[in-house]
N, C-alpha and C positions, 0 to 999 in steps of 0.2 A: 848251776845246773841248766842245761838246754831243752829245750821242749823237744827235741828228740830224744834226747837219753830218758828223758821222765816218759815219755810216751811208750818206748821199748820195754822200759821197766814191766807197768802197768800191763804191757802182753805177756811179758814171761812169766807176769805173776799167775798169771793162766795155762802156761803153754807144756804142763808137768804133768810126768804118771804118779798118780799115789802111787805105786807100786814100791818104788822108792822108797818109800818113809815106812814099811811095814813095822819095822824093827822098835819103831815108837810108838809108847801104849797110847792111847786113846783116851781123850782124846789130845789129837797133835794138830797144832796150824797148819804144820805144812802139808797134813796127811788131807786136810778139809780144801785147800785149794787144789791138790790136785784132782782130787773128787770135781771138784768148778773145772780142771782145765778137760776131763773126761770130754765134758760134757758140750762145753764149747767149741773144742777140736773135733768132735764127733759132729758140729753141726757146720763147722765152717768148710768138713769136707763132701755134705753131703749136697751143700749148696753154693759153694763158695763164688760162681760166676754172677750170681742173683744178686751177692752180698759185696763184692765190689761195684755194682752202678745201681742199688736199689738201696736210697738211705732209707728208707722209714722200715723197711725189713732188716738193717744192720743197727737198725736205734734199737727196733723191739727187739730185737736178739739178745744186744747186750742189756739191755734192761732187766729181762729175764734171768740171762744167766749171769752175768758180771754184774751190775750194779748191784744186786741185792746182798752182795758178797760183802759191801762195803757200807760201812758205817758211818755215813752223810752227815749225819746229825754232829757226832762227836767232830768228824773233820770242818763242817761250818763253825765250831764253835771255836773250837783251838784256832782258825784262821782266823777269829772274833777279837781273840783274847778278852782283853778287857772290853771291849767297844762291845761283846756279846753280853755282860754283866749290865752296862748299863741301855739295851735296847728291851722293847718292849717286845713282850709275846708274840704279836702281830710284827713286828719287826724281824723278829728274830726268824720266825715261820717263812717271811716271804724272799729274806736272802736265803737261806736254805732252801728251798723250793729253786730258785733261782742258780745258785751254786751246786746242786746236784743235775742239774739243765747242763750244766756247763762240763760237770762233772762224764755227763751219760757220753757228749760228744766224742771228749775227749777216748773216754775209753773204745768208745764205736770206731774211730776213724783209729788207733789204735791194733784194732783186730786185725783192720784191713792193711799193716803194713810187715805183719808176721812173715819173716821169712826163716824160719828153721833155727834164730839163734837157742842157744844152749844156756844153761844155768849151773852151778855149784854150789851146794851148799854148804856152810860150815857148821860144825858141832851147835844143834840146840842147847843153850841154857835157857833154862826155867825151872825156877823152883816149884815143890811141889803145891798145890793147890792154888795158883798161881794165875789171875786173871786177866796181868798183863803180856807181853813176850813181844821178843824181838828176834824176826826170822831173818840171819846174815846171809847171803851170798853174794855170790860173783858171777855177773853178767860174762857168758863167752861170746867173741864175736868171732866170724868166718878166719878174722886173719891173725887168730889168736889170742887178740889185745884183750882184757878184761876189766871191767867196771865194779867199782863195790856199789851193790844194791843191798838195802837193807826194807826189809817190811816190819811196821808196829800193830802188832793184831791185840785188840782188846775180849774177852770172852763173852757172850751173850747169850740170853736164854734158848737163844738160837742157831749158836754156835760160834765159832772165832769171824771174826773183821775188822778188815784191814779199815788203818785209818790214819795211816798215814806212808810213806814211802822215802825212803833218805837215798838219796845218791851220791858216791862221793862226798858224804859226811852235809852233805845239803841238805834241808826236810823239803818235803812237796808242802808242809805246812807252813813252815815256816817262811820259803818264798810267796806262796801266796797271801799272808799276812803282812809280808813287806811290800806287796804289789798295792794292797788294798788300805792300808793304812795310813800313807797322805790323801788316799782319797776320804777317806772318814772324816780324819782330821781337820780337813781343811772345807771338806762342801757336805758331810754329814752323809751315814747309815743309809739313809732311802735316797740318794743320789748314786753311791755306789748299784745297789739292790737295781737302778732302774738303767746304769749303767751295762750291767749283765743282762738283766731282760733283753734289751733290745739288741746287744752283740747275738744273744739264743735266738731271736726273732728275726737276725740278718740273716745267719747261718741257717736258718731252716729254709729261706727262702732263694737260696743258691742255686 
């Protein structure tokens, strides 16, 4: 998977009219993200010049609306695997803290590269009463070509989020658990965790 295709992902997961998903009763994943994309296309057009050269106005933005949508916790820990079973509490708190740092960037610089692509989706399965779900579609691009993107939304007492992203049969979890894994392995948990701090503490000061 490319950091461009995973970064484009990530905006379309935004970039939808509920209006679309009426026909599915409530509540629907995909009906609650375009509620999220409402919200964020309404703010990215009413300021959009501010929010391409004004980072800490395009952090809080997406923090507001987009991160909250996503479920940090569960994605640190599936990126963990096992390496999250055996860290300590305080261990565990401060890469996640760190990981949704990383997290927020991503999805902020993300916004700013929206340029009108389209989405398709295929038939929802989900059974009924059903707390996990997986939302299929097909990324369109200007020149027709199209990408499988898939979302994993888990339900909360606060509604569905996203937690993790598959492209082209890729997971965003599962590469970042690959990315971070010899580094556990080999120099330890709080070496990674302080690894991420400071890439967050470079990139802030750009």
């Amino acid at each position: 998977m490319t950091r461009s295709r995973f970064i484009l992902a990530l905006v379309l997961l935004f970039s939808l009219s509920s209006a679309c998903f009426a026909e599915v009763e409530v509540p629907d994943p995909r009906e609650a993200v375009g509620k999220t994309a409402e919200r964020v296309l309404a703010e990215l057009a009413r300021d959009r010049d501010r929010y391409q050269t004004d980072d800490a106005a395009l952090y809080d933005m997406a923090r507001r609306l987009v991160v909250s949508q996503f479920d940090l916790e569960r994605t640190a820990q599936w990126v963990l695997a096992r390496h999250w079973r055996g860290a300590t509490a305080e261990q565990r708190q401060q890469f996640e803290d760190e990981f949704s740092r990383l997290m927020l960037r991503t999805y902020a610089l993300a916004l700013r590269s929206y340029d009108n692509e389209t989405i398709e989706y295929l038939p929802l399965v989900m059974k009924p009463g059903s707390k996990k779900v997986m939302v299929k579609t097909k990324l369109v691009r200007d020149d027709g070509s199209k990408v499988t993107v898939d979302y994993r939304l888990i339900l909360r007492e606060d509604g569905w989020k996203v937690y993790d992203v598959v492209i082209e049969n890729v997971s965003m979890v599962i590469t970042y658990r690959s990315e971070y894994s010899g580094i556990i392995e080999s120099q330890g948990l709080d070496v990674l965790t302080q690894k991420l701090s400071e890439r967050n503490r470079a990139a802030l000061e750009k």
